[in-house]
Structures are given as C-alpha cells and as structure tokens.
C-alpha positions as CSV (number, residue, x, y, z in Angstrom):
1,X,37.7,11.6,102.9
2,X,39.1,9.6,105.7
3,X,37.0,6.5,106.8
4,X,35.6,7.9,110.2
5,X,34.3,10.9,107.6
6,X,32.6,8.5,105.8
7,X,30.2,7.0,108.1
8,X,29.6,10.2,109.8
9,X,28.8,12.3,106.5
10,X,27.9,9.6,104.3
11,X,26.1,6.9,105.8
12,X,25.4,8.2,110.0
13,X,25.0,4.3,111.1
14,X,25.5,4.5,114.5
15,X,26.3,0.9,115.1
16,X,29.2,0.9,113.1
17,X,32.2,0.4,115.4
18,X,35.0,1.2,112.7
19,X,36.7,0.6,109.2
20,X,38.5,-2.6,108.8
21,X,39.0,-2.4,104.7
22,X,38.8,0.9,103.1
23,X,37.2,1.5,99.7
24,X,40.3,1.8,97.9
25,X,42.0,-1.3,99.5
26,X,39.0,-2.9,98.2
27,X,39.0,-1.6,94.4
28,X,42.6,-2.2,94.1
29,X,42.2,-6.0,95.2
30,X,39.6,-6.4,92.7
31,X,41.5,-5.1,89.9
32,X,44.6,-6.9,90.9
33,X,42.2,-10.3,91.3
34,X,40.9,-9.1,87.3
35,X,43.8,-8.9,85.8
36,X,45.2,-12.4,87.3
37,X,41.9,-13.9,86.3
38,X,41.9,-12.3,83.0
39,X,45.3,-14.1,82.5
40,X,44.9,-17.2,83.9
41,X,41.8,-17.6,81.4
42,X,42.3,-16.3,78.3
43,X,41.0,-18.4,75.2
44,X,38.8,-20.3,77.8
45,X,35.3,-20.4,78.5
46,X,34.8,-18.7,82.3
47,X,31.6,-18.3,84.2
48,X,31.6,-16.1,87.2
49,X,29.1,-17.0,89.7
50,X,28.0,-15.2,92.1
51,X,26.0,-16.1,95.6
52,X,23.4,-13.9,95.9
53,X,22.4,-11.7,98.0
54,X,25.7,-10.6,99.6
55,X,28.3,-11.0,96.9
56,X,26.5,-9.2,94.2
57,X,28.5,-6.1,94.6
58,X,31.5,-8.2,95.0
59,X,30.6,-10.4,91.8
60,X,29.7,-7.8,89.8
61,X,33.1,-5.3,90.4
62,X,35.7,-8.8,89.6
63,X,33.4,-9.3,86.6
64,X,34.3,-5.6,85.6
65,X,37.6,-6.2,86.1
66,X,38.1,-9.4,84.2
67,X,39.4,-8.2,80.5
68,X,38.1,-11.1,78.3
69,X,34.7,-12.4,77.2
70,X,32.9,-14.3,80.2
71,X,29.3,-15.4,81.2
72,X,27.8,-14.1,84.7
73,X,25.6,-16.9,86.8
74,X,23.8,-16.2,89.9
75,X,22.9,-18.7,93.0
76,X,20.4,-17.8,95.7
77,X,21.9,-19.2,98.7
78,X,20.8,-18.8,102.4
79,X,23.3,-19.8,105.8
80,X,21.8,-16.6,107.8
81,X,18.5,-16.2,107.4
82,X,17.7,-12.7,109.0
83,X,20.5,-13.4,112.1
84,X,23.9,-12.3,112.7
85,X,24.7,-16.1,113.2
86,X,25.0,-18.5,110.6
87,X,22.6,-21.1,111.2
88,X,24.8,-24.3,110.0
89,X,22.6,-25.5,106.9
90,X,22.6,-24.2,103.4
91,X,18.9,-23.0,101.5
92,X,20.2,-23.1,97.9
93,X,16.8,-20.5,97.0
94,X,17.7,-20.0,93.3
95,X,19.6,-22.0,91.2
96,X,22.3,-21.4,88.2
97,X,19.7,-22.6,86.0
98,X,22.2,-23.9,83.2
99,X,24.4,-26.3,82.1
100,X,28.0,-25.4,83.3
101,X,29.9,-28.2,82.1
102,X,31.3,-26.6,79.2
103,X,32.9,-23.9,81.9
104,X,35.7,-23.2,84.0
105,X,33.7,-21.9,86.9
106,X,34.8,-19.5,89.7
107,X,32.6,-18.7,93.0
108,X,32.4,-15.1,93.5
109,X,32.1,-15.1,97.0
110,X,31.3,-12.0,99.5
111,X,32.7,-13.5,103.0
112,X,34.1,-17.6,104.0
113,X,32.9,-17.8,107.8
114,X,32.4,-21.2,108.8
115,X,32.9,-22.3,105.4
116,X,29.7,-24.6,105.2
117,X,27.7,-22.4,102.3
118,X,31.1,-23.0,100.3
119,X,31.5,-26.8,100.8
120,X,28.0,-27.5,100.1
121,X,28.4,-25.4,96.8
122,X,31.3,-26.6,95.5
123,X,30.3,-30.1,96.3
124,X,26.9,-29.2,94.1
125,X,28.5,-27.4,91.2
126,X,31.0,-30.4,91.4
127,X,29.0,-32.8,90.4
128,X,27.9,-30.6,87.5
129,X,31.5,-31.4,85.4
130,X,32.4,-28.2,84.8
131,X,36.0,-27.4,83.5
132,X,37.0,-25.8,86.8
133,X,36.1,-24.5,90.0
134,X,37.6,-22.3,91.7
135,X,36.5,-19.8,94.8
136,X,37.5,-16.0,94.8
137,X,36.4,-14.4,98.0
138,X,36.5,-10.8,99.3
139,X,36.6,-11.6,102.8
140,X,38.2,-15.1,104.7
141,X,37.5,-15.2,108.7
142,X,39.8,-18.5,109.2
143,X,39.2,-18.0,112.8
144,X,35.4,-19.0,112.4
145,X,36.2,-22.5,110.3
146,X,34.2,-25.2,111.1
147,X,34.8,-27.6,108.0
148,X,37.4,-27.9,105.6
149,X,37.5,-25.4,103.3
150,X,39.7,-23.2,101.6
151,X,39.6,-20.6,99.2
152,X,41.6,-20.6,95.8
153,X,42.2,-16.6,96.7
154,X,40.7,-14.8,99.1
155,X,41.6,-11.0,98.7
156,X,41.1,-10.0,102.7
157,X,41.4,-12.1,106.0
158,X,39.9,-10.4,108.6
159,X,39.5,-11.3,112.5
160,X,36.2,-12.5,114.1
161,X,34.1,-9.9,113.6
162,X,30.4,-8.7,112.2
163,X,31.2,-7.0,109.3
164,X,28.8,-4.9,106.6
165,X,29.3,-3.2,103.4
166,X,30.4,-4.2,100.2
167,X,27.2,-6.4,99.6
168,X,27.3,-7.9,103.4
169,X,24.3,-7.2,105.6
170,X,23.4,-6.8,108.7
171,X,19.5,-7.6,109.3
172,X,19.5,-6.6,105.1
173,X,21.1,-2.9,106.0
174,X,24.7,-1.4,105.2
175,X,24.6,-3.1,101.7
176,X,25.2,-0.2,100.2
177,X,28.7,1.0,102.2
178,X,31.3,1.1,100.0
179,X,34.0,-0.4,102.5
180,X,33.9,-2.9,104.8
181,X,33.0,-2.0,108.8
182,X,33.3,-3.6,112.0
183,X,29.6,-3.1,113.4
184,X,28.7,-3.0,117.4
185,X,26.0,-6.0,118.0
C-alpha cells in the first residue's frame, strides 16, 4: 500500500500534508540500530530508557531489536505541553526510579528539535555515574537547534517540519500512525 493509501484507507486525518519516512524505512532503521547496539554491548549491562510519552513506540521497537539481555527504564518528560511549540523548559514528570550506575545507558529518543529536553537529560542522568550514555533518536531536526547537542545516532534527519506518528503527537493524536507525516498546522 503506497503511503498516500495509507492515510486515506487507514487513518483519514485530513491534516496530514504527506509522508516523509515510510513504515518500512522506519523498521529497517531500527533493526539496523538493534543489531549495532546488540554488538556494541554484548557481555555488558545496557538499560534502554525511554522518554515517555512520544518515544514509547520508538523505545520499545529498538528494544525488540536489540539481541542480548537488557533492562527497559522509562522517564516522563514534558518540553510541549499540549502545543505544537516547544516551550523551552523541561517538566521531568516521572522519574527512572533506580539506580543506574551499574549501566551503560542509552536515551531512546522519538525526535531532537531544539535539543533542550536532551541536554537537560543527559546532564541529569550524568550525574547518576552510569557506565555510559549514549542518545539514539528516530528523528534529528538540526535546523531547529538551539543548544549544543548532538546525538550519538540519529536514524532520520528531517527538515523543519511538524511531524506525527511513530509515538509523536499532535495535540496527543496520530500516535498510533505507523510512519512518520508531515501535518498542515
């Protein structure tokens, strides 16, 4: 089914303007982003952590795909509120609620935009001593940056756009699609 097919038969969202990262592009990332973790840690204790709510579906499809025995961590974290616009400060809702010094720790992120949810993050878990940490994002939007921050791997860059699916929302909709879309503000 071609991507245009898909938002018409599958989902009928009218504000989506088009497909930027199809379904399969986006599976065979995260396997490829598996087996490189899988790899790269083998023998070694690995938490995945994921920032909740939008990279749940992202988190949980590398943790799949990553062959050996890890643990799975969750942070509630907050830059949007109910916007389209990141707001510039960081909520940290929900903690880890563990030690994670005994880990090598990687972010499972769903999208870097301005790249202040990440710093403050990483500067939090930091301080924690873990092993490692490293971020793994689906999405980079470089052209958004306002601090200094990188990813270790980012499996996408995409332009400056609003984008949904995949675990990003849109007002808490579009979740659910299984690609990522360009949507009409």
């Amino acid at each position: 089914m071609n991507s245009e097919a898909q938002i018409t038969d599958c989902f009928g969202y009218e504000c989506i303007k088009k497909v930027l990262i199809s379904e399969d592009e986006i599976k065979a990332a995260v396997a490829a982003e598996g087996r490189r973790i899988t790899e790269e840690y083998r023998g070694k204790p690995l938490m995945i952590v994921g920032l909740l709510k939008g990279s749940f579906i992202f988190a949980a499809d590398l943790f799949r795909a990553v062959k050996i025995p890890c643990e799975m961590g969750f942070m509630a974290v907050s830059s949007y509120g109910s916007g389209s616009v990141s707001k510039g400060s960081v909520d940290i809702t929900m903690d880890i609620g563990r030690d994670i010094s005994g880990y090598h720790v990687i972010i499972a992120e769903d999208i870097i935009d301005t790249g202040h949810t990440l710093a403050e993050v990483c500067r939090i878990l930091r301080q924690r001593s873990p092993l490692s940490l490293k971020v793994v994002t689906l999405l980079d939007k470089p052209e958004r940056r306002e601090v200094d921050f990188k990813a270790d791997v980012s499996l996408f860059t995409i332009p400056d756009a609003f984008v949904v699916g995949c675990g990003l929302d849109y007002g808490e909709k579009y979740r659910n699609l299984p690609f990522i879309a360009e949507v009409e503000l």
